[in-house]
SERO-4910 file (N, C-alpha, C, O; in steps of 0.05 Angstrom, whole numbers):
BEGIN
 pado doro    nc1    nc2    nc3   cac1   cac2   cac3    cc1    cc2    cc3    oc1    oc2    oc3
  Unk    A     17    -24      0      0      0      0     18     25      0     41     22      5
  Unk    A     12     41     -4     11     74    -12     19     77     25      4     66     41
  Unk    A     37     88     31     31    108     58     58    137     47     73    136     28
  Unk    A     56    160     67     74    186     74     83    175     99     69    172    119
  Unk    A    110    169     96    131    167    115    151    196    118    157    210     99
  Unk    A    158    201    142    181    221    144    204    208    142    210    188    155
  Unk    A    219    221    122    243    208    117    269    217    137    290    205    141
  Unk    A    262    241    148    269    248    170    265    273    184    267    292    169
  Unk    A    260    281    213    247    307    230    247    326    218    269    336    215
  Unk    A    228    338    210    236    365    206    216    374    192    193    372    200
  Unk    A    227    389    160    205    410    148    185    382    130    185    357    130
  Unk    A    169    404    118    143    391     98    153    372     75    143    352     65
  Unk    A    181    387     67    193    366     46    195    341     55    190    325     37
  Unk    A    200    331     77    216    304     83    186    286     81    187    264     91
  Unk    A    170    291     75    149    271     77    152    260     40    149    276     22
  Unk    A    156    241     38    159    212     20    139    201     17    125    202     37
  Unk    A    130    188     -5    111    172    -15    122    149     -6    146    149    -14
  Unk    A    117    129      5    136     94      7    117     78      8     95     87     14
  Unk    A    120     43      1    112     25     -2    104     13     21    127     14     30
  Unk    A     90      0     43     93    -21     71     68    -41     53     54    -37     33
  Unk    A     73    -67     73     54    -77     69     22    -71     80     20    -61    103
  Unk    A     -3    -77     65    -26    -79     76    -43    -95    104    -55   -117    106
  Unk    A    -37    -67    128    -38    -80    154    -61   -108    153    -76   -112    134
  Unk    A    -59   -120    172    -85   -147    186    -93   -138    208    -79   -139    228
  Unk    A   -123   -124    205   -142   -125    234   -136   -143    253   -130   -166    247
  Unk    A   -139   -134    277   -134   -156    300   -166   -163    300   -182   -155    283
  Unk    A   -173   -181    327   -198   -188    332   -213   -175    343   -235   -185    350
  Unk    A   -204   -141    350   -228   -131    355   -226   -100    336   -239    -81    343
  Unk    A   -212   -101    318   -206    -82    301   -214    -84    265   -215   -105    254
  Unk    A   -217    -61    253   -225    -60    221   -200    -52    209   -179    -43    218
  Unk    A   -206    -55    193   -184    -52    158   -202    -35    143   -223    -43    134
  Unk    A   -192     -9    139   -210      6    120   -189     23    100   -168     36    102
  Unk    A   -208     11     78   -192     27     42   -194     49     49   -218     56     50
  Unk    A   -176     68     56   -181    104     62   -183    119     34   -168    116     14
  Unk    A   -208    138     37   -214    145     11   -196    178     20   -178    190      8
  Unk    A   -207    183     42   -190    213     53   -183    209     74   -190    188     85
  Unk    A   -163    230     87   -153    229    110   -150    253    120   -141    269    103
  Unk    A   -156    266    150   -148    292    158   -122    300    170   -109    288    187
  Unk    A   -116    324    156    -84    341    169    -97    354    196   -119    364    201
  Unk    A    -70    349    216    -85    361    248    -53    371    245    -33    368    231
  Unk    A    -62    386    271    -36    401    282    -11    385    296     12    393    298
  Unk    A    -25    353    309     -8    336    320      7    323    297     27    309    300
  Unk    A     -7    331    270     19    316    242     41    330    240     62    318    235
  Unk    A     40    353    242     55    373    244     79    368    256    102    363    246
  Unk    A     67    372    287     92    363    305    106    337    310    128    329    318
  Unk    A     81    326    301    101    291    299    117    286    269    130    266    262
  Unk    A    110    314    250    137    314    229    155    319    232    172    313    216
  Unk    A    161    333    255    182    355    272    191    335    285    216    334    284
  Unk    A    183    321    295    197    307    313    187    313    338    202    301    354
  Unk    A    171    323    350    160    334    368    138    322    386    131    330    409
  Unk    A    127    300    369    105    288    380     93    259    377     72    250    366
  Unk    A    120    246    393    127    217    386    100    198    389     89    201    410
  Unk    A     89    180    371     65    161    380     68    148    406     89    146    418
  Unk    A     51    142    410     42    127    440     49    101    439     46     88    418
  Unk    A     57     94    455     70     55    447     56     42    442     36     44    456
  Unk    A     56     22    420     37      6    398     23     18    378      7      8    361
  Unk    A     34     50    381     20     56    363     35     63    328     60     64    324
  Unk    A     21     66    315     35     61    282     49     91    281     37    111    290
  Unk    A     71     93    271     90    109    269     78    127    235     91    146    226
  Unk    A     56    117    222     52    131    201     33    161    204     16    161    222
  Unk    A     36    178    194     22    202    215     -6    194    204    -12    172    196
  Unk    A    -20    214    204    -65    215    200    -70    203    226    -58    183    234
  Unk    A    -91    215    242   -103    210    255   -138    207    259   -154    209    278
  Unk    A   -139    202    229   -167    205    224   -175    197    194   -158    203    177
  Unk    A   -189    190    189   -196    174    158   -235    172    158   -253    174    175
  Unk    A   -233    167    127   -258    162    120   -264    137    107   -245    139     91
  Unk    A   -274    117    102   -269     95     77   -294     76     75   -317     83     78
  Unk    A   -284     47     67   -304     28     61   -283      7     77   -260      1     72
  Unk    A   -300     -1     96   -289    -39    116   -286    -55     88   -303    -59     69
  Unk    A   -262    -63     91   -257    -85     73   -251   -123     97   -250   -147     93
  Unk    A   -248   -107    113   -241   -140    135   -242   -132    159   -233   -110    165
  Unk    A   -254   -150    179   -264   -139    203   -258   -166    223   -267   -188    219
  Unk    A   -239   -157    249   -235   -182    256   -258   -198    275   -281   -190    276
  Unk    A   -252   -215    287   -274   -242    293   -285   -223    317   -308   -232    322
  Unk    A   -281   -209    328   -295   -194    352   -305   -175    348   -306   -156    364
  Unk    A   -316   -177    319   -327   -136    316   -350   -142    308   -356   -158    290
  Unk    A   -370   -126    327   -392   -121    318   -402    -98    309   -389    -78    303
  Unk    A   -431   -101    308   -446    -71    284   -430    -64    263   -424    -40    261
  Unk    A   -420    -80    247   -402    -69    229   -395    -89    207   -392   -113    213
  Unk    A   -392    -81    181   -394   -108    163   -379    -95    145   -373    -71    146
  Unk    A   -370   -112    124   -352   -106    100   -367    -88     78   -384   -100     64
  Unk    A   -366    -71     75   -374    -48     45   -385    -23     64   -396     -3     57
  Unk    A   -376    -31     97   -396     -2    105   -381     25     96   -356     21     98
  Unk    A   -383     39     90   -387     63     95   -375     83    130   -393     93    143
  Unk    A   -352     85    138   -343     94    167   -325    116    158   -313    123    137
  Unk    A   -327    125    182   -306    145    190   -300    141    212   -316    140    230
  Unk    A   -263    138    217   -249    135    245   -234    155    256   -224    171    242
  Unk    A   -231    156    285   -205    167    294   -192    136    300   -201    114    307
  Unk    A   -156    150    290   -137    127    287   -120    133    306   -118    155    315
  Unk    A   -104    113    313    -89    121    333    -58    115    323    -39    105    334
  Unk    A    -61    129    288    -36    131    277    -50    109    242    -62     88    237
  Unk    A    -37    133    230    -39    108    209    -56    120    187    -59    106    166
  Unk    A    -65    137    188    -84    151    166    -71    157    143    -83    154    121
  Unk    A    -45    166    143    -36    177    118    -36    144    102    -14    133    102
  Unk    A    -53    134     93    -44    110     85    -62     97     72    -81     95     87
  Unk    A    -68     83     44    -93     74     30    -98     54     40   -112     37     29
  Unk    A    -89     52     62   -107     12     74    -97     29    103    -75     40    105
  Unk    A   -119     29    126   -113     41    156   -135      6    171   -156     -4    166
  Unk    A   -113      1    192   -129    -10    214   -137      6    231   -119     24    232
  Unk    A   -155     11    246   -162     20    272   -188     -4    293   -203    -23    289
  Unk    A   -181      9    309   -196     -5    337   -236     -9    329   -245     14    328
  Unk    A   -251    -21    326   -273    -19    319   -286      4    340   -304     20    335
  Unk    A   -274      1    358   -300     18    377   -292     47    382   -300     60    402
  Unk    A   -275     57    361   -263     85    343   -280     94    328   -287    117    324
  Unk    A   -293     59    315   -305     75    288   -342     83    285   -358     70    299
  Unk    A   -351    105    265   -366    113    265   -382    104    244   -368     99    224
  Unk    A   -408    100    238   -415    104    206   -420    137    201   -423    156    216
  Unk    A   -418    134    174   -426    163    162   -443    172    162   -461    159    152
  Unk    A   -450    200    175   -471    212    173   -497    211    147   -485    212    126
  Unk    A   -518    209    144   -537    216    124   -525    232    114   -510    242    131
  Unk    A   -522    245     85   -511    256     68   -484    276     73   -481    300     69
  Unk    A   -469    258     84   -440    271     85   -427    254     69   -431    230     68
  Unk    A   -407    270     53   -391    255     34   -366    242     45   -364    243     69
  Unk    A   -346    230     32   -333    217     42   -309    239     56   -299    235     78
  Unk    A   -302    263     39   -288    289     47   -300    294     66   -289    283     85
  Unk    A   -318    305     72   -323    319     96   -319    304    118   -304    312    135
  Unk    A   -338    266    120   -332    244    143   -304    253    156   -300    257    180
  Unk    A   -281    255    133   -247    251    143   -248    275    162   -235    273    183
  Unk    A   -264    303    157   -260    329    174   -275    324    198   -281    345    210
  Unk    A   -285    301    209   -308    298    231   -283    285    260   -279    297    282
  Unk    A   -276    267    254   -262    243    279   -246    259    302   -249    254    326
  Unk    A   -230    276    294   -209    288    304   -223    313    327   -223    313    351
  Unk    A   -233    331    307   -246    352    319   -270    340    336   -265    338    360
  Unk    A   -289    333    329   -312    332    346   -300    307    369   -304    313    393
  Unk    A   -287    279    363   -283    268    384   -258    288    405   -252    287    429
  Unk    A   -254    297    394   -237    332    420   -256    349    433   -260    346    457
  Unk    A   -266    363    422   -283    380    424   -305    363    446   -320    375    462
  Unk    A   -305    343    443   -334    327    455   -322    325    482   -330    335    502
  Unk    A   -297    308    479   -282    307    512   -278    334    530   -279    334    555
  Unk    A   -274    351    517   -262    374    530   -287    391    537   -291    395    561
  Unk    A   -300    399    521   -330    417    526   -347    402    542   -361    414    559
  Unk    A   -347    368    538   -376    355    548   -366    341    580   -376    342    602
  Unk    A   -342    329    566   -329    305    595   -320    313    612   -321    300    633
  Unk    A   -304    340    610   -282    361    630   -303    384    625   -316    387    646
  Unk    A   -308    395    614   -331    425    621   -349    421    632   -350    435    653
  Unk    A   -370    404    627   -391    395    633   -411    425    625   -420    444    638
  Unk    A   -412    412    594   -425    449    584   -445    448    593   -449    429    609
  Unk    A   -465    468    589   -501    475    611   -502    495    590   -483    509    582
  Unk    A   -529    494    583   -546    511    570   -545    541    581   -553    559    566
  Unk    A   -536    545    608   -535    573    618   -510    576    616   -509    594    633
  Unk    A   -482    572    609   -462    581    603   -455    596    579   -467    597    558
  Unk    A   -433    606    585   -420    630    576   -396    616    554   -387    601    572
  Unk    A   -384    610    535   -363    600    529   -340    623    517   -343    646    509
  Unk    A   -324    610    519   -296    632    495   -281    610    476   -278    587    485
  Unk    A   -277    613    462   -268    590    437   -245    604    426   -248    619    406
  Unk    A   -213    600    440   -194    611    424   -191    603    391   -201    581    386
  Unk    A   -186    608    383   -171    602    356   -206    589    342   -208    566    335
  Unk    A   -221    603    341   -248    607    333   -256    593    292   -276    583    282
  Unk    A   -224    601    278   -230    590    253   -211    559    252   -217    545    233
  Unk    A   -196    551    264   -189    530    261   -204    499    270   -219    498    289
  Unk    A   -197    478    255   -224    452    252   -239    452    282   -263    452    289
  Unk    A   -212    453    297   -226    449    333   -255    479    332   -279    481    335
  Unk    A   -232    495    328   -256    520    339   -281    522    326   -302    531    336
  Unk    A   -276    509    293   -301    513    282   -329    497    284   -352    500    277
  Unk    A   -313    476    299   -333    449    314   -343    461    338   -367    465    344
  Unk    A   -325    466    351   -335    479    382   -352    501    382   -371    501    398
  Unk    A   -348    524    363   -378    542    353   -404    529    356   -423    534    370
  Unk    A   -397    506    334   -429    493    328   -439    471    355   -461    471    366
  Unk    A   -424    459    359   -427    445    389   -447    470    407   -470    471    415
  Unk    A   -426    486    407   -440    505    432   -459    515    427   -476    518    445
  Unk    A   -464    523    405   -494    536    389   -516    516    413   -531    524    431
  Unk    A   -510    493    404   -539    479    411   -530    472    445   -544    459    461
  Unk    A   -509    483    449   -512    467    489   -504    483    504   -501    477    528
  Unk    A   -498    510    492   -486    523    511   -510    561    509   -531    567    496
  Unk    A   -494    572    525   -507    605    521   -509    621    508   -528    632    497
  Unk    A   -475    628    507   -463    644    486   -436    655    485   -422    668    500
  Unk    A   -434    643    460   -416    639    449   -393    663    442   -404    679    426
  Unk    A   -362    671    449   -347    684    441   -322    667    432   -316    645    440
  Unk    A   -311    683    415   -292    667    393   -267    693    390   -272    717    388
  Unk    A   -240    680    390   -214    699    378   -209    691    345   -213    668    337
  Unk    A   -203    704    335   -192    701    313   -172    720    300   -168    739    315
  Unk    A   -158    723    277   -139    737    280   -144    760    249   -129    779    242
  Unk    A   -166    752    237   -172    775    211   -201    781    208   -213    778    228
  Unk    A   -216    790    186   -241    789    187   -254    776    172   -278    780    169
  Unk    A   -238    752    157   -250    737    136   -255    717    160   -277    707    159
  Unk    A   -237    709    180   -240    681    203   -263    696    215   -285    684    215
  Unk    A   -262    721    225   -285    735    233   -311    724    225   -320    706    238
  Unk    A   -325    732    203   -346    734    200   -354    700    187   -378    696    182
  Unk    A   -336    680    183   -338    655    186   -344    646    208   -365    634    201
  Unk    A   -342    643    229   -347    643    264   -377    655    272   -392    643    286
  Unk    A   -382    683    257   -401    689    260   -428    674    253   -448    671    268
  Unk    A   -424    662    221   -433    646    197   -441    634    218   -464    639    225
  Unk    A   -420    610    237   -430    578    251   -445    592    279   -456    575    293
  Unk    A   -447    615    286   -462    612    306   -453    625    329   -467    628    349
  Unk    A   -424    635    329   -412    654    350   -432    684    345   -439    699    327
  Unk    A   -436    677    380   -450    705    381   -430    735    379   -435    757    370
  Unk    A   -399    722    395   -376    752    382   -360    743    374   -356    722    385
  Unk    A   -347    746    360   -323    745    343   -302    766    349   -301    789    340
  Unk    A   -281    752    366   -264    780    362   -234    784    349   -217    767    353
  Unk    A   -230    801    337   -197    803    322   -187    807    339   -188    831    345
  Unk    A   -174    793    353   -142    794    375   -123    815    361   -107    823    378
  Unk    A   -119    827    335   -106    841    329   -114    871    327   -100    889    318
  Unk    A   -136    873    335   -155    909    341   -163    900    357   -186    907    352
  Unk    A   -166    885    381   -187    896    407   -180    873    425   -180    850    414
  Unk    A   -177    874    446   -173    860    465   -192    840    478   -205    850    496
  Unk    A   -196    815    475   -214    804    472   -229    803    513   -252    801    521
  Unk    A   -205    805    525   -215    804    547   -235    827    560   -248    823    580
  Unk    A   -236    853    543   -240    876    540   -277    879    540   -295    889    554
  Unk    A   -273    864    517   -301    855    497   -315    839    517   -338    846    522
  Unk    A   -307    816    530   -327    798    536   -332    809    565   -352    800    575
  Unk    A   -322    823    577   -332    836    609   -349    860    598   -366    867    615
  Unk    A   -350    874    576   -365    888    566   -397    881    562   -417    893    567
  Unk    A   -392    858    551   -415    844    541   -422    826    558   -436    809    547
  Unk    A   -418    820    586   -428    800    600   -433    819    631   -430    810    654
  Unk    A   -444    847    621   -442    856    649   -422    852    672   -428    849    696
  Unk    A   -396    852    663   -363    841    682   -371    810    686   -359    802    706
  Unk    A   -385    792    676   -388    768    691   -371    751    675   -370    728    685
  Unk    A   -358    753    656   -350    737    642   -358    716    621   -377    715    606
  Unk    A   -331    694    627   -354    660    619   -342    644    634   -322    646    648
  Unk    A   -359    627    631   -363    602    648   -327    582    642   -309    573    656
  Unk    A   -337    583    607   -314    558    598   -293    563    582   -297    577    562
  Unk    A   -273    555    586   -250    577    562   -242    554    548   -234    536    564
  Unk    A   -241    546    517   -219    528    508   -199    543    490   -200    557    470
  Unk    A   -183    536    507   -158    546    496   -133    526    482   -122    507    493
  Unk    A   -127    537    450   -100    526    439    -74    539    444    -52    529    444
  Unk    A    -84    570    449    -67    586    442    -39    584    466    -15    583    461
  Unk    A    -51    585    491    -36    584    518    -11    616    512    -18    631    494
  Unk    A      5    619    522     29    636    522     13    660    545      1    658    567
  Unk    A     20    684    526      9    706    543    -18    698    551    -20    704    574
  Unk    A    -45    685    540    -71    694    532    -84    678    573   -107    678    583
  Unk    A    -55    668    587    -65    645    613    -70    668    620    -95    670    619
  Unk    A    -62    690    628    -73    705    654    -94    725    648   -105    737    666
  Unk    A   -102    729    616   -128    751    622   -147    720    614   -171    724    611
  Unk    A   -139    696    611   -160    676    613   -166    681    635   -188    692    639
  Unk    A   -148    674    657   -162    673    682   -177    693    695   -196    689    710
  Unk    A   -164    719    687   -183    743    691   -205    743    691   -217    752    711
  Unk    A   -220    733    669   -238    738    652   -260    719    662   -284    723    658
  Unk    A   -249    691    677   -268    672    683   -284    671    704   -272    670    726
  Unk    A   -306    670    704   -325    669    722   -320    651    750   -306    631    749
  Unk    A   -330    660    774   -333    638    797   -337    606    784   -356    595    771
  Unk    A   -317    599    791   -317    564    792   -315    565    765   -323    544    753
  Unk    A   -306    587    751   -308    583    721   -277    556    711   -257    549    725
  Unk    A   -285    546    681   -261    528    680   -246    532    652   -258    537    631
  Unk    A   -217    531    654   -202    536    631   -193    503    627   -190    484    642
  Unk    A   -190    506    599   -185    479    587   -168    475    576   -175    453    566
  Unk    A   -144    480    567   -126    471    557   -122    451    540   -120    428    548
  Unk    A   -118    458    512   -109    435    490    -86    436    472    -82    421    453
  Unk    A    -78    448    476    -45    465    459    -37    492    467    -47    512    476
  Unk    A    -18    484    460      7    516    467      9    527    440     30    518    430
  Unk    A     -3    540    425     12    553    402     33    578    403     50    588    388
  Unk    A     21    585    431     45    613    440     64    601    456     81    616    464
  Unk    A     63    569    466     79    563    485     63    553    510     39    555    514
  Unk    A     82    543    523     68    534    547     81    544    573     81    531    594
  Unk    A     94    572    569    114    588    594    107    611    596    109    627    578
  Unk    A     99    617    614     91    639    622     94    651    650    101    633    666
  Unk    A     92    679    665     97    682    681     60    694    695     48    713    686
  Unk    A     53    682    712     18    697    717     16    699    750     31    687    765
  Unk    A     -1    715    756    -10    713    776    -38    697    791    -62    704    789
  Unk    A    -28    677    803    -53    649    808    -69    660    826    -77    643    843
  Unk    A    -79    687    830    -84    700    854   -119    687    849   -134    676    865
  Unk    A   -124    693    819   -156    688    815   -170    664    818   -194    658    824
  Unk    A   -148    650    812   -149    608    812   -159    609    855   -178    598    865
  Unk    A   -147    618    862   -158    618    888   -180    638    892   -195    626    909
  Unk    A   -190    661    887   -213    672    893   -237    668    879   -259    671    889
  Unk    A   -232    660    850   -255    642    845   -258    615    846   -276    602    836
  Unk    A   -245    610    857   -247    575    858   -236    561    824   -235    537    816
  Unk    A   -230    578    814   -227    567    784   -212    530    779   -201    512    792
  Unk    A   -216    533    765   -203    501    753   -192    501    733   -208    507    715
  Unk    A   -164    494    724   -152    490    700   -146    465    690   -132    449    703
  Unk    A   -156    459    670   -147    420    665   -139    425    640   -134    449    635
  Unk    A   -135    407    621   -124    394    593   -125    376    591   -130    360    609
  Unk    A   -120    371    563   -121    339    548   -107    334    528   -102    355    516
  Unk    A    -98    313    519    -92    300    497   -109    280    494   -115    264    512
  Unk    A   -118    280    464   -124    245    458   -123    227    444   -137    207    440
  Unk    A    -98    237    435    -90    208    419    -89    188    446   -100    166    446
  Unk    A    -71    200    471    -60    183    486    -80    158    504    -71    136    509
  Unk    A   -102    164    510   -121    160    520   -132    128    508   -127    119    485
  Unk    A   -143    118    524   -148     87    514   -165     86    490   -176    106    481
  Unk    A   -167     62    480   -183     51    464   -223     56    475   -240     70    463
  Unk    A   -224     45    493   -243     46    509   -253     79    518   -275     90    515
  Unk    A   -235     85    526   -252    118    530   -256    132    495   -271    151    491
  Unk    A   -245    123    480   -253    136    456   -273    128    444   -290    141    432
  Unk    A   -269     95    450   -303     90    445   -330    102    466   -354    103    462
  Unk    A   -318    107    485   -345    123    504   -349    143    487   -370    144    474
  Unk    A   -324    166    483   -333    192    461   -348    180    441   -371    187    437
  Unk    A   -339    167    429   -355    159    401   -382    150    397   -396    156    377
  Unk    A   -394    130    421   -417    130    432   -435    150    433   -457    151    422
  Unk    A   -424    171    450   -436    200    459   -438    212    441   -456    228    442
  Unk    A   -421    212    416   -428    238    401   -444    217    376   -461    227    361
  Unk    A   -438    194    374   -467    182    357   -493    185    370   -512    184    354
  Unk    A   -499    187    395   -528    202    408   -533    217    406   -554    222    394
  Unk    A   -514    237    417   -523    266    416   -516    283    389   -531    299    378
  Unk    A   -490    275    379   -489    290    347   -501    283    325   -514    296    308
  Unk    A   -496    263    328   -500    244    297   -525    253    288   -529    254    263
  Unk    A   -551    262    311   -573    271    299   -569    298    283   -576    302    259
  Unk    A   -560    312    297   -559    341    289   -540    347    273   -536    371    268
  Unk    A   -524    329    262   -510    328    226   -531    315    211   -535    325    189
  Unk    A   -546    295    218   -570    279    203   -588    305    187   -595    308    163
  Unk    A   -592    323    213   -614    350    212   -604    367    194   -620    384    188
  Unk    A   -573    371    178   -557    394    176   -554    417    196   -547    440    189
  Unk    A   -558    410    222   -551    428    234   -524    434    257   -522    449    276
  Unk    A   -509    416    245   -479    417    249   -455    397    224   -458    378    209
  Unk    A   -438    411    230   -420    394    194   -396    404    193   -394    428    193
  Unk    A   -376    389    191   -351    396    186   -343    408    165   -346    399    142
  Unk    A   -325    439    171   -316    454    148   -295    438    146   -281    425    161
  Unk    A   -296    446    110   -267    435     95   -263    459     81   -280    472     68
  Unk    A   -230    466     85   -228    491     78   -207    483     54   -203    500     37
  Unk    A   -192    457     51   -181    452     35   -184    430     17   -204    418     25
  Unk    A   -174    418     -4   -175    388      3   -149    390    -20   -147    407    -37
  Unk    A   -123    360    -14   -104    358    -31   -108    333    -46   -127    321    -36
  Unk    A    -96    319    -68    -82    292    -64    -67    287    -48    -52    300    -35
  Unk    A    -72    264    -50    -54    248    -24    -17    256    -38     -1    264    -21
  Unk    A     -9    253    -61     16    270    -65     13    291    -71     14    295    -95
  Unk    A      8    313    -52     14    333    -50      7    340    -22     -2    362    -15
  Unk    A     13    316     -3     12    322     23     30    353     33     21    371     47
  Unk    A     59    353     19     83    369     29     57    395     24     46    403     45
  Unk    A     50    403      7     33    430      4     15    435     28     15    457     39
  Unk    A     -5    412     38    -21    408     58    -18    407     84    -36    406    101
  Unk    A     15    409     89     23    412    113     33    446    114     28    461    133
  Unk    A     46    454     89     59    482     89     25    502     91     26    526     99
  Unk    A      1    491     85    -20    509     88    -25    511    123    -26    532    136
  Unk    A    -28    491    130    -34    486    155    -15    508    176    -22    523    195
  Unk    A     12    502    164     25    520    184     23    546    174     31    564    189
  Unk    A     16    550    159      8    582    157    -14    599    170    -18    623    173
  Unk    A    -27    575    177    -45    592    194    -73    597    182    -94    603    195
  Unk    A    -70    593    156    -91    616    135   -118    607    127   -137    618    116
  Unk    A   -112    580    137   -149    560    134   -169    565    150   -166    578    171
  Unk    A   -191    555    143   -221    561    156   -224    533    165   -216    518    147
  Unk    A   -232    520    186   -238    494    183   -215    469    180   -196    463    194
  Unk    A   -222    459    162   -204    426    162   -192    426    135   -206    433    115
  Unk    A   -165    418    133   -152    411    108   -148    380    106   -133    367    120
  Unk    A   -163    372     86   -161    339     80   -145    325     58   -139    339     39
  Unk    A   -139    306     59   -124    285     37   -147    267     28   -166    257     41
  Unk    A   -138    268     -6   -153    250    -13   -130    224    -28   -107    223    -34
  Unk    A   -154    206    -29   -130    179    -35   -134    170    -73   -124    151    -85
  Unk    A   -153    196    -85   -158    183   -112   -156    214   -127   -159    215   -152
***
């Protein structure tokens, strides 16, 4: 089979087209022909060298695919050969034949194509842990959604539309702007004219919000905490400014606040199938309805991944940049 190997750490060039053989499902795992696959920010750093797989796990980057089951081992159920799925992988996407864990995988929404499925696994099974399992969102909350146009933020908009209060979003121009607006953020703000911590004590009568998800981390920890309500909670999911900073924890004690994070690739088999459960209840309807859907802001061939990673780090996308395998 077809996979993108790094031929070695570093920039977008070193990713290679190479030959492996076509993995074998174990007995409680599928074999799926990947028609697309999604670029995340953890491909990035695990091109760099930065963000080594989890042990047992496949050293090929994608963490997310769309396809048709071609072989399913002796322990899998709801699931049969020609379906129609979309997975999160725990490595292995860049690749025209992906195993993953069955209880990863999803069927495809009512009229989502096979592009968009690949923009779904990554983001919403994130977005689901962090807003639903660690936030514990409520219909009377307040949210802030850093980095408001990228795949996470643009899922977390529409998530919160339907479970949360209302919605504020950073972004860094006015084209991410008024995209944000599009899914359902009630503000949108340019971090580069106005201070977002500024805006939302403005607009919330000084009360703030409830929930902060943050990629950005660096400077943005201490007017997070500023900004957060009694018992309010910051979430943590990447450093794009870093993860060093100097703050004052004075508010973490007078509001009671709470700071957590996540990763999930690292996370079991089993808790991903709880996410994946949960968001076939509660989402799966409301993509059925069109009233939530993964943006695709790009899409490549699968050789011309090196381009698909140099977009990504630019910063300059709306949504999700995908690989296709045809």
């Amino acid at each position: 089979m077809d996979v993108i190997e790094i031929s070695k750490p570093g920039e977008a060039e070193n990713l290679k087209i190479s030959q492996r053989p076509i993995p074998l499902p174990g007995e409680d795992e599928i074999l799926i022909k990947v028609e697309a696959a999604g670029v995340n920010r953890p491909d990035i750093l695990q091109r760099k060298g930065l963000y080594p797989p989890p042990p047992n796990a496949s050293n090929i980057l994608g963490l997310e695919v769309s396809g048709v089951i071609i072989d399913i081992g002796k322990k899998v159920e709801h699931f049969k050969i020609n379906d129609r799925v979309l997975s999160l992988t725990n490595g292995g996407g860049y690749a025209t034949y992906c195993v993953v864990p069955a209880l990863q995988c999803l069927p495809i929404p009512i009229g989502v194509s096979m592009i968009e499925a690949a923009g779904i696994p990554e983001t919403f099974f994130t977005v689901w842990y962090n807003l639903f399992e660690l936030g514990n969102i409520s219909s009377h909350h307040k949210i802030l959604i850093h980095g408001g146009s990228s795949g996470i933020g643009t899922t977390a908009i529409q998530f919160a539309k339907h479970f949360a209060d209302k919605i504020f979003t950073t972004v860094g121009n006015e084209e991410k702007r008024q995209a944000c607006l599009s899914l359902g953020a009630n503000y949108a703000i340019n971090y580069n004219e106005q201070d977002f911590s500024d805006i939302i004590l403005q607009n919330t009568n000084q009360y703030g919000v409830d929930i902060i998800l943050d990629m950005v981390g660096g400077n943005y920890l201490q007017k997070n905490l500023n900004i957060l309500a009694y018992q309010g909670k910051l979430i943590q999911i990447a450093f794009l400014k870093g993860s060093k900073t100097e703050i004052d924890l004075k508010p973490i004690m007078t509001k009671e606040l709470i700071i957590t994070g996540s990763t999930l690739r690292p996370q079991s088999n089993e808790q991903k199938g709880f996410i994946a459960k949960s968001l076939y209840k509660k989402i799966w309807p409301l993509i059925n309805e069109n009233k939530i859907k993964p943006i695709i802001f790009k899409t490549f061939p699968f050789r011309n991944v090196v381009d698909a990673h140099k977009l990504m780090e630019s910063n300059q996308h709306i949504g999700k940049i995908i690989l296709t395998m045809t």
